[in-house]
C-alpha positions in Angstrom: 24.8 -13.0 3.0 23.7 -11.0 -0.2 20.4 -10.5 1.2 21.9 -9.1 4.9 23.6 -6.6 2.2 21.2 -5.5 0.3 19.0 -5.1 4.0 22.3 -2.8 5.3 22.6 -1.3 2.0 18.5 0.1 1.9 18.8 0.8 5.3 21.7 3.3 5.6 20.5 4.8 2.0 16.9 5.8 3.6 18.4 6.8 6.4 21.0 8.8 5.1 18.9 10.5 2.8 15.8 11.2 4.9 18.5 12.6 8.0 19.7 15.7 7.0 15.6 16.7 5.0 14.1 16.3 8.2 16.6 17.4 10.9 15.3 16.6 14.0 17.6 18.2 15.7 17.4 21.5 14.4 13.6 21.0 14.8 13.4 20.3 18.5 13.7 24.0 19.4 10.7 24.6 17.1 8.9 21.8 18.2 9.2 23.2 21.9 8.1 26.8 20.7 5.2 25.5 18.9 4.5 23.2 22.5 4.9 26.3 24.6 1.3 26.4 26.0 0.8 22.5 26.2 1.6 21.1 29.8 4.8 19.6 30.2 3.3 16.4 31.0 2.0 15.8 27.5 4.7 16.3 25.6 6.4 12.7 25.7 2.8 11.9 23.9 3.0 14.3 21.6 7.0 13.3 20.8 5.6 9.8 21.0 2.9 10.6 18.4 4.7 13.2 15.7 7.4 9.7 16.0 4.5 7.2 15.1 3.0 9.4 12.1 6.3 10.5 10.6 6.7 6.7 10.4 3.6 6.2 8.8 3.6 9.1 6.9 7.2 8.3 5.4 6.0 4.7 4.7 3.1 5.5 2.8 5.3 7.5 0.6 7.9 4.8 0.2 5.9 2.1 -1.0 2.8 3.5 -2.5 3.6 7.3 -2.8 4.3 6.9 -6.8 1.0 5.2 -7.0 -0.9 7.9 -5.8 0.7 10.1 -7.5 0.0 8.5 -10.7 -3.4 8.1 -9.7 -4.2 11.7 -9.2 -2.2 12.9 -12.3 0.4 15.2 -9.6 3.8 15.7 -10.7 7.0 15.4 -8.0 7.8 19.0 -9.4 3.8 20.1 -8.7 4.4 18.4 -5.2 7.6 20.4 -4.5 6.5 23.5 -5.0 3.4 23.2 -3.3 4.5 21.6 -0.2 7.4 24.3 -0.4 5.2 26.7 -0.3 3.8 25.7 2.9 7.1 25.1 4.3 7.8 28.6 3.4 5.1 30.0 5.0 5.5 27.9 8.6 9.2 29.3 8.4 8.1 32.7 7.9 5.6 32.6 10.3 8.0 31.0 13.1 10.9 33.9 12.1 8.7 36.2 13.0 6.8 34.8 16.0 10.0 35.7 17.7 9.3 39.3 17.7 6.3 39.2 20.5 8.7 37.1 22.7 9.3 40.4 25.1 5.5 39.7 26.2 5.9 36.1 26.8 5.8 37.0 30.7 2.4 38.4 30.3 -0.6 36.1 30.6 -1.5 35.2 27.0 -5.3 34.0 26.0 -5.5 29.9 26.2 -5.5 28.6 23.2 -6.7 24.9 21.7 -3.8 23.1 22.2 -1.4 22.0 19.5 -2.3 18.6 17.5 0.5 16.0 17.2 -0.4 16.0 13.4 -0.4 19.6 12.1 2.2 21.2 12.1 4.1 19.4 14.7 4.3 16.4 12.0 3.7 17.8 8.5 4.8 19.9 7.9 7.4 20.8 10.5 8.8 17.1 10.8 7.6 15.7 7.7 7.2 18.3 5.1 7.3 17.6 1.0 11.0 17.7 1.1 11.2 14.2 2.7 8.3 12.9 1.0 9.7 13.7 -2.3 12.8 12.1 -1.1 10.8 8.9 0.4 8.6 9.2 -2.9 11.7 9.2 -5.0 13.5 6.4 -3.4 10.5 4.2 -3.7 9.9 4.7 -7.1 13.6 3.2 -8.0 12.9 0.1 -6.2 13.5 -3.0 -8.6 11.5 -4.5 -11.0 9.0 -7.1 -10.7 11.8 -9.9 -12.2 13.7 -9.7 -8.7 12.7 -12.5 -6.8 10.6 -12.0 -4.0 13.2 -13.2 -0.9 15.4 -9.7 -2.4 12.3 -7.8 -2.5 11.4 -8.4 1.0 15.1 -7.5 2.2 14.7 -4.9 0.1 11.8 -3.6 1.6 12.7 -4.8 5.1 15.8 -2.8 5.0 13.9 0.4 4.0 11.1 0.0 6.9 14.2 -0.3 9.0 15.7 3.1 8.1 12.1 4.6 8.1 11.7 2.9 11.8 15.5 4.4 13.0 14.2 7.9 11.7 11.0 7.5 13.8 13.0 6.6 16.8 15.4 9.8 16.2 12.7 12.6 15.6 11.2 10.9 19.1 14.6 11.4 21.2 15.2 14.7 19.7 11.7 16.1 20.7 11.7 14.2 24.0 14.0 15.7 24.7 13.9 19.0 23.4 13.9 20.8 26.9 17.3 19.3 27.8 18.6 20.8 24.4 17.3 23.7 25.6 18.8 23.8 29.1 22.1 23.1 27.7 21.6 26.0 25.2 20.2 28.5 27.4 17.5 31.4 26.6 19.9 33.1 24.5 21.2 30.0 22.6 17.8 28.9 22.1 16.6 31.9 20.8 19.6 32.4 18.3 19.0 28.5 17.4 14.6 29.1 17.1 15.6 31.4 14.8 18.2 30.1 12.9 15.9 26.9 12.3 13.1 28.9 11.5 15.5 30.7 8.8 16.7 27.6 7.4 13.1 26.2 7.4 12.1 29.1 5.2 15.2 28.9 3.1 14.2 25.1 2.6 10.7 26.0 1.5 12.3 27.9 -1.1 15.0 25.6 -2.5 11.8 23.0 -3.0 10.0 25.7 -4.8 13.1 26.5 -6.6 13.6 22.6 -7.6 9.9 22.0 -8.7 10.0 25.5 -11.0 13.5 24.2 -12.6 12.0 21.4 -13.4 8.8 23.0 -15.0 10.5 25.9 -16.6 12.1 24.1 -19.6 8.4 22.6 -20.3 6.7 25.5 -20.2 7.0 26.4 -23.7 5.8 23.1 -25.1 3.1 23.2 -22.6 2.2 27.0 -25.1 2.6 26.1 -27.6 -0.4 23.5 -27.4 -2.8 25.4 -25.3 -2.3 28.2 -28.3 -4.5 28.0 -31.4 -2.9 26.7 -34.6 
């Protein structure tokens, strides 16, 4: 019974803590602006695919994110305020990719179509805010004097809430058209760029977190790079 627990207990806290970062839903509209030249056909693949390697990605950074963090000498603070900065950036650049929409009935030049990887899965779905989080939670998993059956539901748990996460970001951008039809041009419009805005104001907040957390070092960091 303790170990069905502890399984609930590290599923709901993944889940619950990865949710509201990664926002599927607020991310469909984008996700259907950044799929707007790619045939309607493909799209359940490329739902199906952002799914798989936000999975992936988020397990990575759960189990051995730390590690490689650790390896490479990178900070969580570095991390956040470079990943923010590229959240920023795809924010801004969606915000005002709204402003051409009163050509969108003209023919517009084919481009290479949009790769289920970049952006549609980092950083749009998985950006550094969620692998900071997933990095985060990983690194306060218990020590090696927990038996191994607690580490495994543990650990099972967590893959669970990763795996629920997966299957969430897939319905929401399966399904993004209906969203859409519910919401109308309009609604969808005001929503693109509401997400967009909120996308951007996220990219800042992770700068914002990483800086606070540098700032207050800074001057030790001076006062041994200056000369005695």
């Amino acid at each position: 019974m303790n170990n069905i627990a502890e399984i609930v207990n590290a599923f709901l806290l993944v889940y619950a803590a990865l949710f509201p970062v990664i926002n599927p839903v607020g991310g469909a509209p984008i996700f259907l602006r950044l799929t707007n030249r790619t045939p309607k056909a493909r799209l359940p693949s490329l739902a199906r695919g952002v799914a798989i390697n936000s999975f992936v990605l988020l397990l990575c950074s759960l189990f051995i994110g730390s590690h490689v963090l650790v390896f490479f000498g990178i900070t969580l603070p570095v991390l956040r305020i470079a990943g923010g900065l590229v959240v920023a950036a795809l924010g801004w650049r969606l915000l005002h990719q709204g402003d051409d929409l009163e050509g969108r009935d003209q023919p517009a030049p084919r481009e290479k179509e949009v790769d289920a990887f970049y952006p549609l899965t980092m950083p749009l779905t998985v950006g550094p805010g969620s692998i900071s989080v997933a990095i985060t939670l990983g690194s306060q998993r218990p020590s090696s004097a927990v038996d191994l059956a607690q580490l495994a539901a543990l650990g099972g748990g967590a893959a669970t809430g990763l795996a629920a996460i997966a299957a969430t970001i897939y319905v929401c951008y399966r399904f993004a058209g209906n969203i859409v039809t519910v919401l109308g041009e309009r609604g969808t419009n005001v929503m693109m760029r509401l997400s967009a805005f909120l996308l951007f104001c996220i990219g800042i907040q992770i700068i914002w977190g990483g800086l606070r957390t540098l700032l207050p070092q800074l001057p030790s960091y001076v006062a041994l790079a200056l000369p005695l």
